[in-house]
FIVEXLUM-612321 format. One record per residue: residue number from 1; residue in three letters; x, y, z of N, C-alpha, C in turn. Coordinates in nm, 4 decimals, padded with zeros to 6 digits. Example, Ala and Ser with C-alpha at 12.3 -4.5 7.8 and 13.67 -1.06 7.14 Angstrom:
<atoms>
  pos  code       n_u       n_v       n_w      ca_u      ca_v      ca_w       c_u       c_v       c_w
    1   ALA   01.3190  -00.5690   00.7800   01.2300  -00.4500   00.7800   01.3200  -00.3300   00.7800
    2   SER   01.2850  -00.2250   00.7080   01.3670  -00.1060   00.7140   01.2900   00.0030   00.7870
</atoms>
This chain:
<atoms>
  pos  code       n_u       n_v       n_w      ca_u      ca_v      ca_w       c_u       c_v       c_w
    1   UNK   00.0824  -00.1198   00.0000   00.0000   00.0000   00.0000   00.0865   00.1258   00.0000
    2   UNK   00.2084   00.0911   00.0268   00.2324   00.2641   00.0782   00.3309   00.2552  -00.0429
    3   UNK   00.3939   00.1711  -00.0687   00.4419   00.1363  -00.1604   00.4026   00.2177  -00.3021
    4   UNK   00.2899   00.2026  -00.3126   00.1593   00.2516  -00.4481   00.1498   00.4132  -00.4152
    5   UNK   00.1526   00.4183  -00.3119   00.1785   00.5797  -00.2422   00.2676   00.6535  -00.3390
    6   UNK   00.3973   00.5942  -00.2731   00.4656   00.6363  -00.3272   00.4999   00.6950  -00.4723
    7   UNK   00.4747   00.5136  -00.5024   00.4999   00.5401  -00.6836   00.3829   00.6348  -00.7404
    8   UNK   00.2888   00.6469  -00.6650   00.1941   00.7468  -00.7322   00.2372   00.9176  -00.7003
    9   UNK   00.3123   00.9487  -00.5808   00.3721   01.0740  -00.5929   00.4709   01.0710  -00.6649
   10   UNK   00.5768   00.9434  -00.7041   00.6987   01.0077  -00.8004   00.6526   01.0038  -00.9621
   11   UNK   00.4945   00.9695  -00.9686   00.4739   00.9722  -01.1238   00.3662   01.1025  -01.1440
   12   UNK   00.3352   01.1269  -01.0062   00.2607   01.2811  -01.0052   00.3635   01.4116  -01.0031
   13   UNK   00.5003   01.3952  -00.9606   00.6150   01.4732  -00.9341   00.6953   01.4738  -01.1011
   14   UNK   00.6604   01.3326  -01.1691   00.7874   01.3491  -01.3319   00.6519   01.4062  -01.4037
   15   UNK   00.4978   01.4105  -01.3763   00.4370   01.4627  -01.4699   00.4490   01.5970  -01.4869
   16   UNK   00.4748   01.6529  -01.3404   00.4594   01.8013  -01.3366   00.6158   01.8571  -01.4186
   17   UNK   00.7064   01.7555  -01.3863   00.8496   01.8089  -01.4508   00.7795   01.7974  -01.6034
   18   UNK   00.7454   01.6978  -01.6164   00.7330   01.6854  -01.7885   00.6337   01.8275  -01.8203
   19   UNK   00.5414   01.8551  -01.7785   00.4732   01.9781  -01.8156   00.5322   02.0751  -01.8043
   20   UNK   00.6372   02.0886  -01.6751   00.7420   02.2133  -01.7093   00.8140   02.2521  -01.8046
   21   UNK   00.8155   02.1034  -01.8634   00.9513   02.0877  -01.9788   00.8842   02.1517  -02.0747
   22   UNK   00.7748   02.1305  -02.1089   00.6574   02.1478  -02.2235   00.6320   02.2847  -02.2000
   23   UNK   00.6415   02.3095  -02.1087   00.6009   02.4593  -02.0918   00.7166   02.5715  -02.1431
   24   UNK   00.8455   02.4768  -02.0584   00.9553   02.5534  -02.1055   00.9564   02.5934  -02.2525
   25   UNK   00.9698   02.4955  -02.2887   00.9818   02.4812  -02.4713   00.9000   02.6012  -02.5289
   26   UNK   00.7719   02.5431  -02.4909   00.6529   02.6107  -02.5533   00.6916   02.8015  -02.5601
   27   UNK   00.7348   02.8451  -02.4483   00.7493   02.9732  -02.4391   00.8667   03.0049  -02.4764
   28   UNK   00.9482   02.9679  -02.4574   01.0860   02.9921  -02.5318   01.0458   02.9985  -02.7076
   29   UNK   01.0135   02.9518  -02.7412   00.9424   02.9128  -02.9222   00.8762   03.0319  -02.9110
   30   UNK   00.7555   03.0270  -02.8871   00.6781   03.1369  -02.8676   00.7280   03.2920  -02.8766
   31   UNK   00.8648   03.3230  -02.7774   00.9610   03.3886  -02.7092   01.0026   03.4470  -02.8549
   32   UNK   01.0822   03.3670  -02.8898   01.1560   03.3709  -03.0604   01.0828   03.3995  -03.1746
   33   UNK   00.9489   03.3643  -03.2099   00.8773   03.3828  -03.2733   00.8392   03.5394  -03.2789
   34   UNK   00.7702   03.5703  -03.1369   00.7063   03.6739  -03.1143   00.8333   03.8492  -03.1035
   35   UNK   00.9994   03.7806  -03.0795   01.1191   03.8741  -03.0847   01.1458   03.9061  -03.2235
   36   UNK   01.1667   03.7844  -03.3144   01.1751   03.8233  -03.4312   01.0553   03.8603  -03.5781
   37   UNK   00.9411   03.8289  -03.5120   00.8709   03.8180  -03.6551   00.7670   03.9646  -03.5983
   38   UNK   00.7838   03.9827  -03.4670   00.6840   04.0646  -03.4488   00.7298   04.1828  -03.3603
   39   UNK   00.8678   04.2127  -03.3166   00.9418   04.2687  -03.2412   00.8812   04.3183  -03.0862
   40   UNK   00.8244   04.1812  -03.0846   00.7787   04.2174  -02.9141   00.7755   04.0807  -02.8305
   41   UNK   00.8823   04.0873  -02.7723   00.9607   03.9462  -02.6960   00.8680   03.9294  -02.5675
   42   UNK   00.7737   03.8025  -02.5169   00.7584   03.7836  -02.3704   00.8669   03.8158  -02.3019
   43   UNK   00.8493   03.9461  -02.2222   00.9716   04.0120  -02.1154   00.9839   03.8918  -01.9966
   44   UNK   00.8463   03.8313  -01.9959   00.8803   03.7453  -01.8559   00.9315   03.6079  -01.8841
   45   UNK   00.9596   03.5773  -02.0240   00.9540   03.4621  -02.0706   01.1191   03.4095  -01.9935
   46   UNK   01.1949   03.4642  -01.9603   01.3584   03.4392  -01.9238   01.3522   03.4047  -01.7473
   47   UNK   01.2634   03.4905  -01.6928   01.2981   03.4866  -01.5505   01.2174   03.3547  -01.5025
   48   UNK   01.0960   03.3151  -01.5858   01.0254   03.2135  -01.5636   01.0794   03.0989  -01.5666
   49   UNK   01.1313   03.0866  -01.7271   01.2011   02.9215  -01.7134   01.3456   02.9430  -01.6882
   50   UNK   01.4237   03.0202  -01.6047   01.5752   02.9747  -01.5692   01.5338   02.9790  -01.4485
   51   UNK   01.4464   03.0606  -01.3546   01.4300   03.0561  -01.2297   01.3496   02.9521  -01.1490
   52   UNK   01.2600   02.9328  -01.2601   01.1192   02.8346  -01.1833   01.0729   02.6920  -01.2746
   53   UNK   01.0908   02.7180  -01.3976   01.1024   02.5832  -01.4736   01.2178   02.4982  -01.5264
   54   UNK   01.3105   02.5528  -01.5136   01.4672   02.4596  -01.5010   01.4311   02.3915  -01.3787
   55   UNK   01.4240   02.4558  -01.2374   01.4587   02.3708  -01.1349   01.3544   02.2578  -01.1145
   56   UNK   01.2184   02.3014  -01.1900   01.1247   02.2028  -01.1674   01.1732   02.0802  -01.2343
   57   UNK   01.1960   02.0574  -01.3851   01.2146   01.9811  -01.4316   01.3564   01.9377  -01.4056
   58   UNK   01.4459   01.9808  -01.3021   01.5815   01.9033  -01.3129   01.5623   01.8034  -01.1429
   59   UNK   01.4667   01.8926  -01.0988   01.3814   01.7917  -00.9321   01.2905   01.7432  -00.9338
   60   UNK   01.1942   01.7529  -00.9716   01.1174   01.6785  -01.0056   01.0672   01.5393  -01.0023
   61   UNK   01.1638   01.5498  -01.1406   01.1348   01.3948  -01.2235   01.2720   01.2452  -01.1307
   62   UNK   01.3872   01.3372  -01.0451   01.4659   01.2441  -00.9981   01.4237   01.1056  -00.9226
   63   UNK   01.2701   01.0978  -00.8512   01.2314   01.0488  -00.8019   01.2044   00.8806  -00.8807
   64   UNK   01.0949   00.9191  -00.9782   01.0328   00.8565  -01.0801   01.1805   00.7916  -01.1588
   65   UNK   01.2710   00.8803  -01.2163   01.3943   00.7765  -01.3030   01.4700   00.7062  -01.1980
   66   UNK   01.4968   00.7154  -01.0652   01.5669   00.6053  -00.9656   01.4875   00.4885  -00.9447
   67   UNK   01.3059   00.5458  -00.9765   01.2710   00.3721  -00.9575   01.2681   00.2992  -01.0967
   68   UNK   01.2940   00.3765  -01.1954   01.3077   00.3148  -01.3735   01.3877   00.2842  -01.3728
   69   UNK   01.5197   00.2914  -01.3006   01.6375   00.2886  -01.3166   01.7150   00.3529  -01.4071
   70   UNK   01.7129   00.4382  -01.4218   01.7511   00.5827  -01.5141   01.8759   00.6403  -01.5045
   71   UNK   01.9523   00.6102  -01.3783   02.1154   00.6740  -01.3387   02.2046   00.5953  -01.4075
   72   UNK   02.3076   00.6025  -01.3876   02.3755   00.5192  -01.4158   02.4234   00.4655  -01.2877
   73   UNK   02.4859   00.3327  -01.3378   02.5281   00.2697  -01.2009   02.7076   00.2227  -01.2545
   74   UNK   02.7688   00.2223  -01.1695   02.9109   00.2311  -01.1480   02.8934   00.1008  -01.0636
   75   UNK   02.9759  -00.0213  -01.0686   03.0074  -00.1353  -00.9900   03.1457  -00.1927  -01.0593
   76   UNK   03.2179  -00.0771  -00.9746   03.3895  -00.1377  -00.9725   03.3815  -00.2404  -00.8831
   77   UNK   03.3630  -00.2324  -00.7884   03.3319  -00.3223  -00.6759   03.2553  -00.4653  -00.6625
   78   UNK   03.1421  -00.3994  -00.6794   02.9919  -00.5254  -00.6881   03.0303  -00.6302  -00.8061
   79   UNK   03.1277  -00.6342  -00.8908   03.1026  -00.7619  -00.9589   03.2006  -00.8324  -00.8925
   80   UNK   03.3282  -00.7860  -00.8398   03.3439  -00.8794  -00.7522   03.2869  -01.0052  -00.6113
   81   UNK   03.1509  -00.8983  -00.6083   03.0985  -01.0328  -00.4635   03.0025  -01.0737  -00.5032
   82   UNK   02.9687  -01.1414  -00.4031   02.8605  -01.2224  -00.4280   02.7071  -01.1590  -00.3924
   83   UNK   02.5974  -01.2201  -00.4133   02.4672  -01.1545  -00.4368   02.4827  -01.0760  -00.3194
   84   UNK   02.4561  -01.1400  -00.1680   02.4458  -01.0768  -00.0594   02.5122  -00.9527   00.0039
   85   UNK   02.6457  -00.9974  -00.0573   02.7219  -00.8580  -00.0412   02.7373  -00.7515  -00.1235
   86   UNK   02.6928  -00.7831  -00.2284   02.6584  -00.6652  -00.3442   02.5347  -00.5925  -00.3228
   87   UNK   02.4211  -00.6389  -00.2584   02.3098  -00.5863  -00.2224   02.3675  -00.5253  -00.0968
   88   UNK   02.4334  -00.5771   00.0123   02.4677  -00.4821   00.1613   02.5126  -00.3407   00.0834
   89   UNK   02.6210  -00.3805  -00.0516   02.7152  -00.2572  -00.0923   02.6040  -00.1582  -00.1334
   90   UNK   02.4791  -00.2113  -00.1964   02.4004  -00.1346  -00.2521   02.3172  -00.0349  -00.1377
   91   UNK   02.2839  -00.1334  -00.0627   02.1954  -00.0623   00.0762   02.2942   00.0466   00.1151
   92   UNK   02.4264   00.0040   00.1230   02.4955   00.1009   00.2164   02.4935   00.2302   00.1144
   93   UNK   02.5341   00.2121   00.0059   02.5683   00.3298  -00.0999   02.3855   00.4053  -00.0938
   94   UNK   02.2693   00.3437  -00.1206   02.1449   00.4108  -00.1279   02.1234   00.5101   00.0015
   95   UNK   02.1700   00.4505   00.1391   02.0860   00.5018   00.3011   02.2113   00.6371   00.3003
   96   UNK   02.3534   00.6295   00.2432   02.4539   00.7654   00.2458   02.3864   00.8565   00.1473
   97   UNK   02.3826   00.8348  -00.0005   02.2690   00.9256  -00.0572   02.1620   00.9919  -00.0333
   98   UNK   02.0837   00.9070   00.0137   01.9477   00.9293   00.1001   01.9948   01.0319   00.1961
   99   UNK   02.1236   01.0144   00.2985   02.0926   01.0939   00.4214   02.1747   01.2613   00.3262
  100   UNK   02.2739   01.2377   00.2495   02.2980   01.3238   00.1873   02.1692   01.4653   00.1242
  101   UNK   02.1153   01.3628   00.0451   02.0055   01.4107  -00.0243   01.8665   01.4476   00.1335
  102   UNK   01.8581   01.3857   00.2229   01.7685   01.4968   00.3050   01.8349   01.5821   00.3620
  103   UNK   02.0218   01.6330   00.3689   02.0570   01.7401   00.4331   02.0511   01.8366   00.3686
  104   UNK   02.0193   01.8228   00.1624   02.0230   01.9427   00.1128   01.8632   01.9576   00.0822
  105   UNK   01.7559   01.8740   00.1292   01.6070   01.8690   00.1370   01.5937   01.9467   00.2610
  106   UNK   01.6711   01.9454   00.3475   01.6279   02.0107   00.4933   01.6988   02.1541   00.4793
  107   UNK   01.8133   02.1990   00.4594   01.8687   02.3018   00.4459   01.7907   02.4065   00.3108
  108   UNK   01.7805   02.3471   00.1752   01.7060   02.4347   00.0817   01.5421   02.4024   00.1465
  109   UNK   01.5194   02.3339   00.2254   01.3493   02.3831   00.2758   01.3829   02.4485   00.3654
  110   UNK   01.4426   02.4787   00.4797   01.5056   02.6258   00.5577   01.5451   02.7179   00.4850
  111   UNK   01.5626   02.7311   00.3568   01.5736   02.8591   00.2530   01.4455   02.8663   00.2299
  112   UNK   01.3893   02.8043   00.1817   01.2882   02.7993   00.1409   01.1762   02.8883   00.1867
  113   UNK   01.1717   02.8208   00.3744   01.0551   02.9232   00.4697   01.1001   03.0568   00.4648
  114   UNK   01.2431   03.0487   00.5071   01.2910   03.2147   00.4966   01.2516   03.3150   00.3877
  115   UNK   01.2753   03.2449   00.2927   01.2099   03.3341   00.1562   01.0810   03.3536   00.1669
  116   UNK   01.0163   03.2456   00.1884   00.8554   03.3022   00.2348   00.8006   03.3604   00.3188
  117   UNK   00.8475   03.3762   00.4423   00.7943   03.4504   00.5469   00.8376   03.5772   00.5245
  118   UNK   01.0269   03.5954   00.4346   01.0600   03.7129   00.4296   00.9897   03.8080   00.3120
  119   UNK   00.8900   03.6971   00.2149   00.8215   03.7965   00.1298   00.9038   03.8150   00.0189
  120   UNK   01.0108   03.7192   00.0100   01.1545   03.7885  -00.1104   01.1299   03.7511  -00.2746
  121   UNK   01.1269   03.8629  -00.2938   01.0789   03.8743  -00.4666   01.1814   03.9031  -00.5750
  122   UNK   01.1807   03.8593  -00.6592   01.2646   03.8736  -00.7715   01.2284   03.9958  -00.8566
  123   UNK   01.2759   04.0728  -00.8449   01.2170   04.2212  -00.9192   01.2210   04.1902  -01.0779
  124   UNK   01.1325   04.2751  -01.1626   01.1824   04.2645  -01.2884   01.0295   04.3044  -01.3455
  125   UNK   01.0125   04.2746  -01.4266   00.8643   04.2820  -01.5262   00.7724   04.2402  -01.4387
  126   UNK   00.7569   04.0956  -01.3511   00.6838   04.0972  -01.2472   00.7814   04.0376  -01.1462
  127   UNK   00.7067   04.0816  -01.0316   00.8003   04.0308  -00.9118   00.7485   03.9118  -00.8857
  128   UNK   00.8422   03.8039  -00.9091   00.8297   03.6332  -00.8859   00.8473   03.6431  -00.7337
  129   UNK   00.8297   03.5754  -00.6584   00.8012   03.5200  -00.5226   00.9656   03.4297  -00.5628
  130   UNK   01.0560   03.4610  -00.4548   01.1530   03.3525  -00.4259   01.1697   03.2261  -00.3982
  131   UNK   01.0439   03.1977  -00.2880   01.0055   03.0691  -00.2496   00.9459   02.9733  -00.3607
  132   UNK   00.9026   03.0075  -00.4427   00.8524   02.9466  -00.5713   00.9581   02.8716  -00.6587
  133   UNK   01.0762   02.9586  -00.6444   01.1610   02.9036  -00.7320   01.2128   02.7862  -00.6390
  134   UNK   01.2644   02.8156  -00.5029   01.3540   02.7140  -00.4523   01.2710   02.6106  -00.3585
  135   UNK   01.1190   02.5949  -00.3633   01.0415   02.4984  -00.2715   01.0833   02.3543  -00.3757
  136   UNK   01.1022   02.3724  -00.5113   01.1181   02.2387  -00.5982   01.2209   02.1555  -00.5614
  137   UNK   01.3519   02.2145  -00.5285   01.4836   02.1612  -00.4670   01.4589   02.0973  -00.3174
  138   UNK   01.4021   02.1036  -00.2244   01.3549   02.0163  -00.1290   01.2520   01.8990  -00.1206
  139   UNK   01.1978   01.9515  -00.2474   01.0439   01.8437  -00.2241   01.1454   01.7727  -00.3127
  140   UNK   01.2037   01.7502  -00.4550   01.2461   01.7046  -00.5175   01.3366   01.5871  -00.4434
  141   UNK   01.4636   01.6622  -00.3537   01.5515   01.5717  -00.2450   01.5057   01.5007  -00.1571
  142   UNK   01.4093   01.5178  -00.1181   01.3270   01.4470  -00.0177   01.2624   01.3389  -00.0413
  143   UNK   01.2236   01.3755  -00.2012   01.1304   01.2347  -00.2156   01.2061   01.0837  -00.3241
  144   UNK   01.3256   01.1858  -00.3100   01.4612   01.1013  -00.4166   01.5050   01.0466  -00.2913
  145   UNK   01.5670   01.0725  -00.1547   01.6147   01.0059  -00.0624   01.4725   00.9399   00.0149
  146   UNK   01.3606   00.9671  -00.0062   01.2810   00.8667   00.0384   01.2904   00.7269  -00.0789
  147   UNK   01.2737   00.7753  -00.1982   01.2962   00.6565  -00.2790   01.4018   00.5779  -00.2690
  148   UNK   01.5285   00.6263  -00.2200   01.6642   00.5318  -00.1964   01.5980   00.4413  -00.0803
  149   UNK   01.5610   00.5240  -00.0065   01.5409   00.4490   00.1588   01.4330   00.3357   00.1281
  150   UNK   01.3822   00.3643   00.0365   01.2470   00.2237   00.0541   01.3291   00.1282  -00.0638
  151   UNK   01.4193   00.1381  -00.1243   01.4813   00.0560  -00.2253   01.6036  -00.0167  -00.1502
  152   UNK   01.6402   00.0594  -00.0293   01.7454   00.0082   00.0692   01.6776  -00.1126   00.1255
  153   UNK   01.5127  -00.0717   00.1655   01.4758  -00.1602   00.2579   01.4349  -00.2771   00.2014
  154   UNK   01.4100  -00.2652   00.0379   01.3608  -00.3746   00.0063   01.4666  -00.4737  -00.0053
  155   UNK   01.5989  -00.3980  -00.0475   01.6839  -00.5025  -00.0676   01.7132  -00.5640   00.0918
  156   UNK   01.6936  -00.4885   00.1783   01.7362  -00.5598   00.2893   01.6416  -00.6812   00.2876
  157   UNK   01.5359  -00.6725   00.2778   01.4549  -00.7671   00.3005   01.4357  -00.9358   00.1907
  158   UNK   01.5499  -00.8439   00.0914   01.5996  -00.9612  -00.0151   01.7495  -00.9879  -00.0287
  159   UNK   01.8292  -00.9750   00.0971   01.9493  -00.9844   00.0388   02.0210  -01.0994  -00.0042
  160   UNK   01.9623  -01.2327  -00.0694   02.0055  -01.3342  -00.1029   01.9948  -01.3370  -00.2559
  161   UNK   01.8495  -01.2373  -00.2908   01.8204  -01.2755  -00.4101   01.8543  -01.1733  -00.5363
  162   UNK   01.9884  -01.1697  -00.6390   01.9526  -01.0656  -00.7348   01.8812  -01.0139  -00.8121
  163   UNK   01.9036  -00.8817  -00.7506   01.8534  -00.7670  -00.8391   01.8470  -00.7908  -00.9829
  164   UNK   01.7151  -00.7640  -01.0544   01.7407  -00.7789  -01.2494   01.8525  -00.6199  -01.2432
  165   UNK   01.9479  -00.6909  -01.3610   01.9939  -00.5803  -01.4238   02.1277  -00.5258  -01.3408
  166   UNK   02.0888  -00.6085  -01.2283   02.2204  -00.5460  -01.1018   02.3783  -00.6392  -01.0965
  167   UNK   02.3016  -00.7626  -01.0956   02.4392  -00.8411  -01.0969   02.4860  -00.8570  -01.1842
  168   UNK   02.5978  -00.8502  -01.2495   02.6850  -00.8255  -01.3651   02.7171  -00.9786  -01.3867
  169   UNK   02.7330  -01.0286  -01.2852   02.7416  -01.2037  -01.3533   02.6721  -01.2682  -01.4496
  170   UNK   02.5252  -01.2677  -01.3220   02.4024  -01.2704  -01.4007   02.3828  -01.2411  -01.5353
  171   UNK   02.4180  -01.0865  -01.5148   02.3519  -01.0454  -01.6688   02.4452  -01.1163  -01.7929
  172   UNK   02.6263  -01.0871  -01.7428   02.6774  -01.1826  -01.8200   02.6507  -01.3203  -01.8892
  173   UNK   02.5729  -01.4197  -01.7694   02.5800  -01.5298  -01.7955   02.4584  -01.5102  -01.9274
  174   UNK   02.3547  -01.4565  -01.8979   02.2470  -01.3970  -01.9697   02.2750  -01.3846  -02.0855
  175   UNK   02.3650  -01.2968  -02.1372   02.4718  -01.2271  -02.2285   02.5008  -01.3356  -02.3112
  176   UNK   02.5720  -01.4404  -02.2466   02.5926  -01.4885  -02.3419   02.5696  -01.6517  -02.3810
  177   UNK   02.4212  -01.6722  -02.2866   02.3337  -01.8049  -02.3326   02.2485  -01.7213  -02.4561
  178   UNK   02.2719  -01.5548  -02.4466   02.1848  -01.5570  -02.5477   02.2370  -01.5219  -02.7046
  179   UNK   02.3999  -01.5570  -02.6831   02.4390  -01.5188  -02.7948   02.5141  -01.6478  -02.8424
  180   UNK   02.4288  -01.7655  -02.7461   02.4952  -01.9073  -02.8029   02.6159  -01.9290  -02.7516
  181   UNK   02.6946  -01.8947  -02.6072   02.7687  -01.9259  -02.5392   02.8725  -01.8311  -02.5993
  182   UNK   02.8817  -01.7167  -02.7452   02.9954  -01.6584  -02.7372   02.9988  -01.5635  -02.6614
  183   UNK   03.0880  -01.5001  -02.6326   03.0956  -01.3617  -02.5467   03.2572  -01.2946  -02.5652
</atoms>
């Protein structure tokens, strides 16, 4: 159950990035269109997407590609051991991220209130609200180190059995029953 929770906020969190993205685009085009063919540029079109739709779509969506498996993964290490200890290596490497990723979820959400209570605006054509831009960078970290932490726990709760896609043996052996034993 909570499980479904989850995955339903990190696919409600990459939709909103993806609409940012769309949005971005959209006005930037728009932006260019309306500078050159008609010599009157959206003035707000710059402060919007470098301030408030970059950060959406670069926090966002982190949640949703760690459970697709979307990063890359580095295992100098892990093909040396065996299942159990390649999953401990994994738990340990996910719960340091995780605590990483809620110290800059807790510190940019303490920017965050400050900007809001202090009222701090971005001057210009219109005055953007500060807190707007930087509330995406905490919710974003927060729910990326919640996703490590429930991927830590599952493996804890499987550490005998590999991960698809994780063990490099595996996939090897995989590799190359399916290429008729060459490799």
């Amino acid at each position: 159950m909570l499980e479904r929770i989850h995955q339903g906020v990190d696919i409600t969190l990459f939709w909103l990035a993806g609409i940012a993205l769309i949005v971005m685009m959209a006005l930037v085009s728009i932006d260019v269109v309306a500078r050159y063919l008609f010599n009157a540029p959206l003035t707000f079109q710059f402060e919007l997407t470098t301030n408030y739709l970059m950060v959406m779509v670069a926090t966002l969506g982190l949640p949703w590609c760690l459970r697709r498996g979307a990063f890359i993964k580095l295992s100098v290490v892990g093909r040396f051991l065996g299942v159990r200890s390649h999953n401990l290596l994994h738990v340990f490497n996910a719960l340091v991220a995780a605590a990483v990723l809620v110290a800059i979820a807790w510190f940019s959400g303490v920017r965050t209130w400050d900007k809001f209570v202090g009222g701090d605006a971005m001057f210009g054509v219109i005055d953007w609200p500060v807190w707007l831009s930087t509330i995406w960078v905490p919710i974003g970290c927060a729910m990326l180190a919640l996703r490590l932490v429930t991927d830590a726990l599952l493996r804890l709760r499987n550490l005998d059995r590999p991960v698809d896609g994780d063990d490099e043996r595996t996939q090897d052996a995989r590799d190359s029953a399916e290429n008729g034993g060459a490799s």
